[in-house]
BALOBA-1460 file (C-alpha; in Angstrom, 3 decimals):
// residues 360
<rec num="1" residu="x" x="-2.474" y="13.897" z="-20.231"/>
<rec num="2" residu="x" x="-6.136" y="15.254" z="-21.800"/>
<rec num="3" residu="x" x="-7.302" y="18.137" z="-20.406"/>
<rec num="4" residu="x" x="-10.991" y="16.976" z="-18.045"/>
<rec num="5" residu="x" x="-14.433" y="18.030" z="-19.499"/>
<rec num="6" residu="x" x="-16.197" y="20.836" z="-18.145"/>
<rec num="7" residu="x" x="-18.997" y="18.932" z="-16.477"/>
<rec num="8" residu="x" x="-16.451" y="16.675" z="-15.270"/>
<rec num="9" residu="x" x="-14.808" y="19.836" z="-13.480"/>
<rec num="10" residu="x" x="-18.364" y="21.086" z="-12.226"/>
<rec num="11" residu="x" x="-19.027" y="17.917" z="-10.238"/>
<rec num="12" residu="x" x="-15.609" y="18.345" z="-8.757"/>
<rec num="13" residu="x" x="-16.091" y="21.651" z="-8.031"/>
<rec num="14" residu="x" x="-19.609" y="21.150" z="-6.568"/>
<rec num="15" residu="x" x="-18.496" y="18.289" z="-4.489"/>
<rec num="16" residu="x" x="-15.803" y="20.376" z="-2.612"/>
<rec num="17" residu="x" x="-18.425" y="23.307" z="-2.401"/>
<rec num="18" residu="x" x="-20.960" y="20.782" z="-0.708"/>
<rec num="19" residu="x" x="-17.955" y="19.133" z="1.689"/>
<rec num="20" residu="x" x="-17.525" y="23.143" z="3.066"/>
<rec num="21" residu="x" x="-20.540" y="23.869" z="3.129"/>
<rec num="22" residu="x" x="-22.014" y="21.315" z="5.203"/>
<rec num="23" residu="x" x="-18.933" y="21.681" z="7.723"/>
<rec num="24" residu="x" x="-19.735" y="25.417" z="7.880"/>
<rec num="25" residu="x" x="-23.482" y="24.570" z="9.052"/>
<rec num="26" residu="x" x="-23.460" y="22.151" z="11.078"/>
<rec num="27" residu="x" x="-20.930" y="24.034" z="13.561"/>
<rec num="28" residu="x" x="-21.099" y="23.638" z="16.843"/>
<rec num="29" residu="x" x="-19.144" y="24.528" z="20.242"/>
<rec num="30" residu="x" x="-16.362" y="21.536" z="20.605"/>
<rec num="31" residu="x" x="-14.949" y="20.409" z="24.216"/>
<rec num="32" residu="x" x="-11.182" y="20.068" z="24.519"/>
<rec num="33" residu="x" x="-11.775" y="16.777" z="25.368"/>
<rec num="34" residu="x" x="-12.971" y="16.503" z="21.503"/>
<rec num="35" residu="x" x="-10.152" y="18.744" z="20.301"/>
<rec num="36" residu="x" x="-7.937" y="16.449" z="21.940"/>
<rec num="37" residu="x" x="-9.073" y="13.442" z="20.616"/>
<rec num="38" residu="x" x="-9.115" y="15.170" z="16.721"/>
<rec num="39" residu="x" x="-5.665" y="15.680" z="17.138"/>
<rec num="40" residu="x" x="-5.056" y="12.572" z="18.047"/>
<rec num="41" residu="x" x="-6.531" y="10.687" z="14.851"/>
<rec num="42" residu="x" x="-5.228" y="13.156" z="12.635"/>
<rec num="43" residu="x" x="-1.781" y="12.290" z="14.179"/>
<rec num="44" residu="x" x="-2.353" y="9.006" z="13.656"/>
<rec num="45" residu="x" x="-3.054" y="9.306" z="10.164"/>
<rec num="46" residu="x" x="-0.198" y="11.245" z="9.021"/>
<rec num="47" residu="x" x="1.941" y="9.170" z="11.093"/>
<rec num="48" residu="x" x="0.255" y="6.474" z="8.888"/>
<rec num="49" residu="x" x="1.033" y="8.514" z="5.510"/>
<rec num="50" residu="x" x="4.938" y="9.025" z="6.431"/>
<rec num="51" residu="x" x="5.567" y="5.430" z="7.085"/>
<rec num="52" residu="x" x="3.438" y="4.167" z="3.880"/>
<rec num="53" residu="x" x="5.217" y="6.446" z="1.272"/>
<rec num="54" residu="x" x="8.331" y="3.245" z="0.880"/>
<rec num="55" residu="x" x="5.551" y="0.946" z="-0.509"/>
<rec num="56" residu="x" x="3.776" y="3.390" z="-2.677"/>
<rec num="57" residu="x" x="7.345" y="4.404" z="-4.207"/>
<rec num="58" residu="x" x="7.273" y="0.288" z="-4.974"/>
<rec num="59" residu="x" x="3.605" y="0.408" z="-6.039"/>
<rec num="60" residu="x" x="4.314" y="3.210" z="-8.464"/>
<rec num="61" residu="x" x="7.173" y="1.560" z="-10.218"/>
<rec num="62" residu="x" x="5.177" y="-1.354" z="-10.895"/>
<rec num="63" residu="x" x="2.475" y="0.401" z="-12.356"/>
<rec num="64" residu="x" x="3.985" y="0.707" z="-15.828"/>
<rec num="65" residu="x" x="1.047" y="0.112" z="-18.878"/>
<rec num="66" residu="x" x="-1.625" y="2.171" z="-19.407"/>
<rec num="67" residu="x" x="-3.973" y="0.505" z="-17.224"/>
<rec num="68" residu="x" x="-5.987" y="2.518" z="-14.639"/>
<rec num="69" residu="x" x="-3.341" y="3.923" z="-11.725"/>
<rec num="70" residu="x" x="-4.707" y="1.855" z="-8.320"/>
<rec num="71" residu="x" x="-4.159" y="3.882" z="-4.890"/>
<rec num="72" residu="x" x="-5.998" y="2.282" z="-2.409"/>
<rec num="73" residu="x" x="-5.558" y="3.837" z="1.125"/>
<rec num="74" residu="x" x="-6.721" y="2.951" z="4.746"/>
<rec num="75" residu="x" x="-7.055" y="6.980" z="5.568"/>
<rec num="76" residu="x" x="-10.584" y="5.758" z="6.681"/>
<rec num="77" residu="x" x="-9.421" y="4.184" z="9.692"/>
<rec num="78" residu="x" x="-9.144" y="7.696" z="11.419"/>
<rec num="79" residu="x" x="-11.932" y="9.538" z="9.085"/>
<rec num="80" residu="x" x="-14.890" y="7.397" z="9.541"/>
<rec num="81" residu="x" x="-13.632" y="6.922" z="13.675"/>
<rec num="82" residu="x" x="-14.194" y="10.819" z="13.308"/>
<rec num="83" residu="x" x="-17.273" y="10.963" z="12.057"/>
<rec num="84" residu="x" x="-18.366" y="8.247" z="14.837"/>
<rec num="85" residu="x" x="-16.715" y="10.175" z="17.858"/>
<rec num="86" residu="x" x="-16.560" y="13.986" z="16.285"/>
<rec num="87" residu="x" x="-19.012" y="16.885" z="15.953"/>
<rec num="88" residu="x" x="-19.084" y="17.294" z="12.290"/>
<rec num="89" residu="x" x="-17.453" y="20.193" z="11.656"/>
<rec num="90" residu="x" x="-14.417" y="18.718" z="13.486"/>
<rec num="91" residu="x" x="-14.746" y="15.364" z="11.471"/>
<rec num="92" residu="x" x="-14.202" y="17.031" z="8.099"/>
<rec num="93" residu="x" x="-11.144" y="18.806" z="9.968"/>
<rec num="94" residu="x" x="-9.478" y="16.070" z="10.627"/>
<rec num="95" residu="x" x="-9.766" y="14.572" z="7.425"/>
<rec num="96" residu="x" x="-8.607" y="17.586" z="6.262"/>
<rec num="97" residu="x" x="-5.458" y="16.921" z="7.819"/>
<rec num="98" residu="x" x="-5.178" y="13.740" z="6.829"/>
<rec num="99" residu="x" x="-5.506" y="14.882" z="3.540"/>
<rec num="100" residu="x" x="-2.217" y="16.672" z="3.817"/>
<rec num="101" residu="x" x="-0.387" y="14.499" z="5.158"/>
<rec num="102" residu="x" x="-1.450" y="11.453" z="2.634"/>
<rec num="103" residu="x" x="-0.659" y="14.192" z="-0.229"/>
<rec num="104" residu="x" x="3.215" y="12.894" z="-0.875"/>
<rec num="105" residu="x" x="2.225" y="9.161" z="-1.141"/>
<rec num="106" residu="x" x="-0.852" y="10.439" z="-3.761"/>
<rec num="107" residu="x" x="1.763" y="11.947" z="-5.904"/>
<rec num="108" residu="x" x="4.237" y="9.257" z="-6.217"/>
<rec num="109" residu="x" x="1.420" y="6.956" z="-6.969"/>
<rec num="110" residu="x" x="2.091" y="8.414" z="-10.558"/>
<rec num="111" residu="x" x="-0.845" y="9.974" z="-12.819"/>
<rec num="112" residu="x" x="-2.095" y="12.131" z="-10.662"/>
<rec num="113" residu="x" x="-3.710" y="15.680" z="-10.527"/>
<rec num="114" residu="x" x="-4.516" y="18.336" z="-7.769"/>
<rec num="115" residu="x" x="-8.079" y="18.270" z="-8.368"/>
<rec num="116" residu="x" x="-8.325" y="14.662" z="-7.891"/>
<rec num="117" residu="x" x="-6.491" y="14.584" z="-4.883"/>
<rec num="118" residu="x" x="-8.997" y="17.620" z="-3.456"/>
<rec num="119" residu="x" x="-12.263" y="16.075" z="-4.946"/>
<rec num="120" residu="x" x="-11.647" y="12.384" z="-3.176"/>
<rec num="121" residu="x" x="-10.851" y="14.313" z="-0.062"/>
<rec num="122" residu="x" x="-13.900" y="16.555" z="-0.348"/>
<rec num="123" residu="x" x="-15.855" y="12.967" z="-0.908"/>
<rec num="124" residu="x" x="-14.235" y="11.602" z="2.235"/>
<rec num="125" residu="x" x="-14.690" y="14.655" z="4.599"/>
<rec num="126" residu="x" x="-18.713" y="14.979" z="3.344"/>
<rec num="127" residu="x" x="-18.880" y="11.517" z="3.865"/>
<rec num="128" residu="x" x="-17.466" y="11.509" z="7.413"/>
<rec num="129" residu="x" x="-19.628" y="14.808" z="8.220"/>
<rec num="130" residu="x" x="-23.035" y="13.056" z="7.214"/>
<rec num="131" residu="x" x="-21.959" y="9.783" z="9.406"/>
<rec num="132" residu="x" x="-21.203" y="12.318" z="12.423"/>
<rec num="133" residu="x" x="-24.769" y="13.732" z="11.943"/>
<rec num="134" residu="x" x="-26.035" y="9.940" z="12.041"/>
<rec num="135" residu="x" x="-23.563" y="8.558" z="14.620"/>
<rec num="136" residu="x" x="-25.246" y="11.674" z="17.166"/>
<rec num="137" residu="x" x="-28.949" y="11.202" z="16.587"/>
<rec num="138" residu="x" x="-30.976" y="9.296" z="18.593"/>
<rec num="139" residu="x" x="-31.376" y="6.026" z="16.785"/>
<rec num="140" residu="x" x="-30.423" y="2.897" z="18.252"/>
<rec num="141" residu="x" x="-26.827" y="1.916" z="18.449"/>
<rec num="142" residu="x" x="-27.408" y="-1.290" z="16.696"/>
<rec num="143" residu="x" x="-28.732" y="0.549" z="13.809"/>
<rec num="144" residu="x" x="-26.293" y="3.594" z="14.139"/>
<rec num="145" residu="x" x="-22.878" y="1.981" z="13.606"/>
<rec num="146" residu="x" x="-24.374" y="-0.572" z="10.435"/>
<rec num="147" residu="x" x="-25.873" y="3.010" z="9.101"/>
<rec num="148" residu="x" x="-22.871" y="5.112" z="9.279"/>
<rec num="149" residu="x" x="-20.810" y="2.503" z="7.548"/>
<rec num="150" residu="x" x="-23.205" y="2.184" z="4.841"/>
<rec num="151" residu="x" x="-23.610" y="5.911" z="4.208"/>
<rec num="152" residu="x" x="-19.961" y="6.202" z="4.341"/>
<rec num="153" residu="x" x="-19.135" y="3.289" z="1.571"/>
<rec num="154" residu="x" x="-22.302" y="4.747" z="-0.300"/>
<rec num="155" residu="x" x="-21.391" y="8.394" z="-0.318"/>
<rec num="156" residu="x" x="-17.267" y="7.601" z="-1.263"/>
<rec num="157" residu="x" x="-18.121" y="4.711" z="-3.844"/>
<rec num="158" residu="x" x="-21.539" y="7.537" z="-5.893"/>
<rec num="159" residu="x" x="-18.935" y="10.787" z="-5.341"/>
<rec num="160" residu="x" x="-16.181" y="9.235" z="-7.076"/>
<rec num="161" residu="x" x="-17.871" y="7.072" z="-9.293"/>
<rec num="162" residu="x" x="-19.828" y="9.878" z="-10.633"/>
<rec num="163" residu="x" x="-16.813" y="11.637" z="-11.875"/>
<rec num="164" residu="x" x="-15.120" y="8.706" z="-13.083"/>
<rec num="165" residu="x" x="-18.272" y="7.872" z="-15.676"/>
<rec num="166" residu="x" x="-18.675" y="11.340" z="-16.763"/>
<rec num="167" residu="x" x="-14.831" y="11.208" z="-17.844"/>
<rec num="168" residu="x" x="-15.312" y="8.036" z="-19.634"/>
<rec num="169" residu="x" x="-13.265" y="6.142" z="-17.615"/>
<rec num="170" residu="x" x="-15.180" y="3.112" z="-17.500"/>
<rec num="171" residu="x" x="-12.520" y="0.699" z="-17.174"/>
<rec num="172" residu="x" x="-11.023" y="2.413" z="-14.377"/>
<rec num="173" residu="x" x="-13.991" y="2.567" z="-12.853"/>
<rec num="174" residu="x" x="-14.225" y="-0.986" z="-12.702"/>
<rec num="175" residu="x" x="-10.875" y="-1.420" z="-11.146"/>
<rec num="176" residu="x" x="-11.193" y="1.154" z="-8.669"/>
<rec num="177" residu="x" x="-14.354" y="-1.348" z="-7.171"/>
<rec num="178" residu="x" x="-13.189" y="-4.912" z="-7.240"/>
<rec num="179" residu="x" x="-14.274" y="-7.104" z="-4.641"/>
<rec num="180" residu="x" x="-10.805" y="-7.053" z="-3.155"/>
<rec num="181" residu="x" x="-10.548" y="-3.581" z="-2.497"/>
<rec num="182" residu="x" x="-14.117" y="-3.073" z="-1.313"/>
<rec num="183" residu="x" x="-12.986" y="-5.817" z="1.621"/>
<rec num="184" residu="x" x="-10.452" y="-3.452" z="2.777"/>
<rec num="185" residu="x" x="-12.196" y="-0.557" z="3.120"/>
<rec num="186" residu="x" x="-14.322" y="-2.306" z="4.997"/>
<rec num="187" residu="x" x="-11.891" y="-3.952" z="6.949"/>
<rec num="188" residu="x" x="-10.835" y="-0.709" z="7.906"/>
<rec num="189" residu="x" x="-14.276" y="0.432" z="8.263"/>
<rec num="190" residu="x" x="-14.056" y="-2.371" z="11.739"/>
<rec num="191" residu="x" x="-10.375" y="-0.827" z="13.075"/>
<rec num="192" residu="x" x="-12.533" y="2.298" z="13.102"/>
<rec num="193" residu="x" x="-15.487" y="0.850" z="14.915"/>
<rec num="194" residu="x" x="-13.299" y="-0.960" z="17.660"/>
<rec num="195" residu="x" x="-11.700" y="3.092" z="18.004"/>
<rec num="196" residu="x" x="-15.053" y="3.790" z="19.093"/>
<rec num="197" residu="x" x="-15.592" y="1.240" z="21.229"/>
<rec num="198" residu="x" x="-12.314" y="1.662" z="23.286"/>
<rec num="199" residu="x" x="-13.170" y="5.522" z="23.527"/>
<rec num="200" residu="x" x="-14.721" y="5.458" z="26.681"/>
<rec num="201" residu="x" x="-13.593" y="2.620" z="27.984"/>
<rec num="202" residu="x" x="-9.439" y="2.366" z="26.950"/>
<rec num="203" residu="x" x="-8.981" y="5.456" z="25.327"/>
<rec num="204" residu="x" x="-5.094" y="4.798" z="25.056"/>
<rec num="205" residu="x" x="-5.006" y="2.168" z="23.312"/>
<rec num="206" residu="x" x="-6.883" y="3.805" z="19.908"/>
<rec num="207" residu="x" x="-3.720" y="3.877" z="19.350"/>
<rec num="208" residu="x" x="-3.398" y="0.717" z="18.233"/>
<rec num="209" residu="x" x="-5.263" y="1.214" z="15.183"/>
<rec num="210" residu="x" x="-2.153" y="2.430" z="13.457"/>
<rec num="211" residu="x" x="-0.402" y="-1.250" z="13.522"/>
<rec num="212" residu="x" x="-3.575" y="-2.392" z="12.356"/>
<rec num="213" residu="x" x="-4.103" y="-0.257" z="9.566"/>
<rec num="214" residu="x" x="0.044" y="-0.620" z="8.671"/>
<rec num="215" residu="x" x="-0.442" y="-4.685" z="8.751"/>
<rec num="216" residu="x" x="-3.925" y="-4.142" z="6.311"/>
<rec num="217" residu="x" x="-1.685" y="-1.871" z="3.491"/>
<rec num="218" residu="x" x="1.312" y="-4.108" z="3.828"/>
<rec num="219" residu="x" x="-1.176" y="-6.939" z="3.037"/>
<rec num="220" residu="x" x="-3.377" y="-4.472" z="0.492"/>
<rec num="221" residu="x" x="0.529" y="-3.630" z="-0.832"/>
<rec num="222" residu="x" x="1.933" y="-6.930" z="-1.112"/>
<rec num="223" residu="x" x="-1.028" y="-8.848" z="-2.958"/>
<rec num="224" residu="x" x="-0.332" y="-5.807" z="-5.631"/>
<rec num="225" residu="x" x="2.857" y="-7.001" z="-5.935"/>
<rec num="226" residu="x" x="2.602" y="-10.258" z="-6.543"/>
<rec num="227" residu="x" x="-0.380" y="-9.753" z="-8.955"/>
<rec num="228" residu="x" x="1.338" y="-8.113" z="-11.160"/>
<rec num="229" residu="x" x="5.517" y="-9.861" z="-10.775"/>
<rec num="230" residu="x" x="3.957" y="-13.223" z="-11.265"/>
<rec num="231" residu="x" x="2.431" y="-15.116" z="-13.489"/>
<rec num="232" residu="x" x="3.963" y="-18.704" z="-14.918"/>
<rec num="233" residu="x" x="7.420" y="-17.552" z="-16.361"/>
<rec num="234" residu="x" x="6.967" y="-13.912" z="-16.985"/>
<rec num="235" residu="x" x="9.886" y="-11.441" z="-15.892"/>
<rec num="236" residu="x" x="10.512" y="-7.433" z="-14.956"/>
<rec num="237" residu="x" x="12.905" y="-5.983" z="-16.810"/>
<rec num="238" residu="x" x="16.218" y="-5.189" z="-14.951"/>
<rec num="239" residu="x" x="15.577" y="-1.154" z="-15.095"/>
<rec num="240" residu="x" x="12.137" y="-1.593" z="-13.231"/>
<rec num="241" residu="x" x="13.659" y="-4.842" z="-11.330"/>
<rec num="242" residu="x" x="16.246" y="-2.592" z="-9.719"/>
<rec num="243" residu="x" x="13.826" y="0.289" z="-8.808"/>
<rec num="244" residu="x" x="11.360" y="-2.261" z="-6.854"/>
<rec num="245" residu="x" x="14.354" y="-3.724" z="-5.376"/>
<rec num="246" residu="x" x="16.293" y="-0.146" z="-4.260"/>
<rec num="247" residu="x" x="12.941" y="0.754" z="-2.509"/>
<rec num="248" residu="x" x="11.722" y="-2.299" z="-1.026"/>
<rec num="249" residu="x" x="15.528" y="-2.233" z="0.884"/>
<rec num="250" residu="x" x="15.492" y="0.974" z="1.883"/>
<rec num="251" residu="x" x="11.987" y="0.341" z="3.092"/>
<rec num="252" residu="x" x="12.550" y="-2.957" z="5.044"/>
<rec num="253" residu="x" x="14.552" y="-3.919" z="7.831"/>
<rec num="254" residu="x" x="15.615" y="-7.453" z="6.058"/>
<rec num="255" residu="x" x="15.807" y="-8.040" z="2.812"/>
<rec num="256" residu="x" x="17.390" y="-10.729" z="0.833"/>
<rec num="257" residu="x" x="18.734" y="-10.477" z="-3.176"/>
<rec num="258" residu="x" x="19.565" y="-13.179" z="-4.549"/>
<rec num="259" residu="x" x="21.628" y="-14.416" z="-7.895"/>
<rec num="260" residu="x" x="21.661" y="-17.663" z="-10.007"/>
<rec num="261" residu="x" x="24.322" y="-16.917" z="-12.364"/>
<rec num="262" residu="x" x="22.567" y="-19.042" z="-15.145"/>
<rec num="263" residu="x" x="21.552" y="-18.268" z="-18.854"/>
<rec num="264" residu="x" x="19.654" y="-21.751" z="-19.113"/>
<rec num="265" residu="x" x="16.323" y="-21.429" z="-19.783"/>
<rec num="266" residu="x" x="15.120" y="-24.176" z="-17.303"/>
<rec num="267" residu="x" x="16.805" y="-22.403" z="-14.174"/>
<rec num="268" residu="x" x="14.113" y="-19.829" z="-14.806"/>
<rec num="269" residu="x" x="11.167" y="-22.465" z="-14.234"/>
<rec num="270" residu="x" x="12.936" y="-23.896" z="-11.136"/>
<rec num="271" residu="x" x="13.260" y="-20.372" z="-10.037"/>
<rec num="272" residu="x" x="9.486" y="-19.347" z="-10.382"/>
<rec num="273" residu="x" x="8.119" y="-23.028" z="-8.638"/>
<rec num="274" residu="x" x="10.560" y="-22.190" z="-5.656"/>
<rec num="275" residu="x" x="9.670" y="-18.690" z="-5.091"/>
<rec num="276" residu="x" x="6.126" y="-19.262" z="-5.495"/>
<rec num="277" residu="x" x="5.969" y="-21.267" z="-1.701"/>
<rec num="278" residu="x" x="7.987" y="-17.930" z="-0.430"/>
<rec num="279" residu="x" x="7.573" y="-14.369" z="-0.294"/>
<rec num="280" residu="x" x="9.543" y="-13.139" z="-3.140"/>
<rec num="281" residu="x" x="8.069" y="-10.066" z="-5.134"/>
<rec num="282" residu="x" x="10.330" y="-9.715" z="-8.496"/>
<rec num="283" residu="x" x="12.686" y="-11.039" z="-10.189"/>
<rec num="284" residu="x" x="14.204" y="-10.534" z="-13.932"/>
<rec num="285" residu="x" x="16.178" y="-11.954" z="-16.157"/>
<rec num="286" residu="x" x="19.491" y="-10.464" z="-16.938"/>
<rec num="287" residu="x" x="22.237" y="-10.744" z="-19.289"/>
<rec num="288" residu="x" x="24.264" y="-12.891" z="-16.467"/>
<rec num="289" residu="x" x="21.313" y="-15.134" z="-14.871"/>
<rec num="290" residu="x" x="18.353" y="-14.228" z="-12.672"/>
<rec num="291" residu="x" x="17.767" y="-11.853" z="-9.771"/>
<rec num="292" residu="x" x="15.035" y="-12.450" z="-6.753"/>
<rec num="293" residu="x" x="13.914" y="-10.115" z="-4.376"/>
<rec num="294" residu="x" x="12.798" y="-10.989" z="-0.777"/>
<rec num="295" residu="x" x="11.781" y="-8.311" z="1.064"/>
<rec num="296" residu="x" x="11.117" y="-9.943" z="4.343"/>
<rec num="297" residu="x" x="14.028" y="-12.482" z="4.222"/>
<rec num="298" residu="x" x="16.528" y="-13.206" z="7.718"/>
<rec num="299" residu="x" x="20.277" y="-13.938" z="6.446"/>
<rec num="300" residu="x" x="20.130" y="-17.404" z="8.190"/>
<rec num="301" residu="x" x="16.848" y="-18.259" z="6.041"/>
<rec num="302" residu="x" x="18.330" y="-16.458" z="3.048"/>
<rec num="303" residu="x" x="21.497" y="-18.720" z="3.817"/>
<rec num="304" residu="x" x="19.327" y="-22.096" z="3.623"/>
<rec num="305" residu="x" x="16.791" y="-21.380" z="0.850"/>
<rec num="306" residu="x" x="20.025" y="-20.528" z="-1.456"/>
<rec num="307" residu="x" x="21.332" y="-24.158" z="-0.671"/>
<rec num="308" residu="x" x="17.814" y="-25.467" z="-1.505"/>
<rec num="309" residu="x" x="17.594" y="-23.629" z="-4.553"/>
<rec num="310" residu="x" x="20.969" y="-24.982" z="-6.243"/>
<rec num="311" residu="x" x="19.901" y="-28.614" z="-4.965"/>
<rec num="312" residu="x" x="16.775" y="-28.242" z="-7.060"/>
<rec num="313" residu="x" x="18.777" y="-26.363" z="-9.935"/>
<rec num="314" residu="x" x="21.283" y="-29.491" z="-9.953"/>
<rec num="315" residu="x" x="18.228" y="-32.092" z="-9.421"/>
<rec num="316" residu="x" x="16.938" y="-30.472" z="-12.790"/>
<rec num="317" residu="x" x="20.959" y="-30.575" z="-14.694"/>
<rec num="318" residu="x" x="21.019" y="-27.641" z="-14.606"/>
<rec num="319" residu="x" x="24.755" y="-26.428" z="-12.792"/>
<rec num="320" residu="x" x="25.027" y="-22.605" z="-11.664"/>
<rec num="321" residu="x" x="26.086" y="-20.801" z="-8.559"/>
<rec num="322" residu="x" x="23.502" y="-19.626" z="-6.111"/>
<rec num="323" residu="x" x="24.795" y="-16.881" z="-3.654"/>
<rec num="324" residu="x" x="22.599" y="-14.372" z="-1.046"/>
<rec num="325" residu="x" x="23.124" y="-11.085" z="0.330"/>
<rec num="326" residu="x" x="20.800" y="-9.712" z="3.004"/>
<rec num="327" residu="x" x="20.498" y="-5.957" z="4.976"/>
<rec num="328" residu="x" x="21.741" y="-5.550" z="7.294"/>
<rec num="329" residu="x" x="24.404" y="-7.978" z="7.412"/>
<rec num="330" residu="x" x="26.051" y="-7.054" z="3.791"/>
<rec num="331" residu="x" x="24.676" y="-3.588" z="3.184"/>
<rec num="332" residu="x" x="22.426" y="-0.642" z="4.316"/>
<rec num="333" residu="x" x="21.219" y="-0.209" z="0.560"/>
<rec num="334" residu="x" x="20.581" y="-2.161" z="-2.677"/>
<rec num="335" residu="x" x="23.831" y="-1.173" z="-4.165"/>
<rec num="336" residu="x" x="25.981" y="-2.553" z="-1.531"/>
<rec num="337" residu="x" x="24.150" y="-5.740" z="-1.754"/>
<rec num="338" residu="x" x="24.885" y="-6.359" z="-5.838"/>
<rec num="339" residu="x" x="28.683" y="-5.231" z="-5.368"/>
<rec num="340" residu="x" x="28.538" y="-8.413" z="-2.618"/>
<rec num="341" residu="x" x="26.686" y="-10.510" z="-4.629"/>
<rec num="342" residu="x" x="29.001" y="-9.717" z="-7.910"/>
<rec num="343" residu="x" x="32.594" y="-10.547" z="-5.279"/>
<rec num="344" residu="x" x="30.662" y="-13.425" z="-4.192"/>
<rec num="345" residu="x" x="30.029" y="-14.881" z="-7.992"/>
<rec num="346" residu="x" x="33.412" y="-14.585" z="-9.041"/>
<rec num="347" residu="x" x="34.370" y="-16.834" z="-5.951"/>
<rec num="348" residu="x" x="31.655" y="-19.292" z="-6.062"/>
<rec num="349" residu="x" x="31.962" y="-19.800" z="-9.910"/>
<rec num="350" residu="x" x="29.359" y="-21.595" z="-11.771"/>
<rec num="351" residu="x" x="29.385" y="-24.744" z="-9.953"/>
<rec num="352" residu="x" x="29.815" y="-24.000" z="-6.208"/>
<rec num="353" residu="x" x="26.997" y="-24.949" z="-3.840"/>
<rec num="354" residu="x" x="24.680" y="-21.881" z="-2.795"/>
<rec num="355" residu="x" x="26.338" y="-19.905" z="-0.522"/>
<rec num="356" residu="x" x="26.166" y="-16.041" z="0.988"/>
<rec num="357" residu="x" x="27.728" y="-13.314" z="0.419"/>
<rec num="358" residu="x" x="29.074" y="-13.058" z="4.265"/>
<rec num="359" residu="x" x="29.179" y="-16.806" z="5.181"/>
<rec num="360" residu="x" x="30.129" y="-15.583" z="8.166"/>
């Protein structure tokens, strides 16, 4: 990887200097009602951080060209609800933490330096001390809230789109601020506004914006996923196949492989019109037939949409055997589920009627 330009380096380094800098002078005294309630967001977000790193292991093997790495994460559900509800000093703190604990998942997201990870974070605690300045003065609320979230999107989208031009990385700079991930941020933008709201009135239940920010990345995750493993006929290869697969399993409580032990052509088109009305997220094509990949998939549904998918197989001539494994029922881990699904072919043959790999 190319060394950066100096320049680039200087706005990096100036960026950090000004995040410090502006938490160092706009100190105040904090309550420990407010230290209570930092600790409690930054909890939240590394809580957030250790239970995302499964899907950014998934994320990262499917990032395999050249094209600009993607890592989009919802850290601002606790960072901008700290610069709405924090003195500023203790905003930038807690996205400090956050910082720290999001550090793992930034690494395996592949392509990725220290000085990156320090410059976004300097962008997002600057960001959240400026909308703690704003969410304290005395202008309206109507015109508070609308502000901060502007500043905030403003601020993160200049800071790091001011490094990526001066690097030349134009293209990536494009990607980074498509349409679709501008409407998460600011969908996480809202968790953080209804934080604020229940502050003084249910302050339990900002707890709650963890399940909402999970349910936005498994979304955010997800529509990755199936942007890049489909597209009319196209394939992963059986190397990357089986890394997806190992660490969506591990990551999900029920998940379903399945194998159509076919080498006609055709049974991949049947395959690919199924699974697009379903949830699977890869698939390849291997020397013995085709693999799919449900992540979300029950054994009993696994169980019926293997009999649907030989009836349309045998509608189409084309005669194979279908067969299913699922967690937990056949196996804790991916491995157990092929050595299942390999017993399960030799039994079924290449003409038996989907079936499971427990029909129990």
């Amino acid at each position: 990887m190319r060394a950066e330009r100096p320049h680039v380096l200087a706005i990096i380094a100036l960026m950090e200097l000004a995040a410090i800098c502006a938490a160092a002078l706009l100190w105040q005294p904090v309550t420990r009602t407010e230290l209570v309630l930092a600790a409690f967001l930054a909890s939240l977000s590394v809580t957030y951080s250790f239970l995302t790193v499964g899907w950014e292991r998934v994320r990262q093997y499917l990032l395999l060209d050249d094209s600009p790495r993607s890592f989009a994460n919802l850290l601002a559900t606790w960072g901008f609800a700290a610069g709405l509800m924090l003195p500023p000093t203790l905003a930038a703190a807690v996205v400090a933490v956050a910082a720290a604990g999001e550090w793992p998942s930034y690494k395996m997201a592949g392509g990725r330096k220290l000085y990156r990870w320090t410059y976004s974070n300097a962008a997002a605690a600057l960001s959240a001390t400026v909308v703690s300045v704003i969410a304290h003065s005395e202008l309206p609320f109507a015109a508070r809230i609308p502000l901060c979230a502007a500043v905030w999107l403003g601020l993160m989208i200049a800071g790091i789109g001011a490094v990526m031009s001066v690097s030349g990385q134009l293209t990536g700079l494009g990607a980074a601020f498509q349409p679709r991930g501008l409407l998460i941020e600011m969908a996480t933008l809202a968790v953080a506004v209804a934080e604020y709201g229940l502050r003084d009135t249910a302050y339990p239940l900002i707890w709650l914006s963890l399940p909402a920010a999970l349910v936005l990345q498994r979304r955010a995750s997800r529509a990755e996923l199936d942007r890049r493993t489909y597209g009319g006929d196209r394939v992963m290869r059986e190397e990357d196949w089986l890394m997806v697969a190992r660490a969506v399993v591990d990551f999900t409580a029920s998940a379903t492989v399945m194998r159509v032990a076919s080498a006609d052509p055709k049974a991949l088109r049947v395959v690919s019109l199924m699974c697009a009305q379903s949830n699977a997220i890869a698939r390849y094509a291997g020397g013995s037939g085709l693999a799919i990949l449900f992540p979300d998939m029950p054994p009993e549904q696994a169980d019926g949409f293997a009999i649907q998918l030989q009836a349309q197989l045998i509608y189409h001539g084309i005669s194979c055997a279908v067969v299913a494994a699922s967690t937990p029922r056949d196996g804790e881990v991916l491995d157990s589920l092929l050595v299942a699904l390999e017993a399960e072919l030799l039994v079924a043959g290449s003409s038996t009627p989907g079936r499971s790999a427990n029909p129990s």
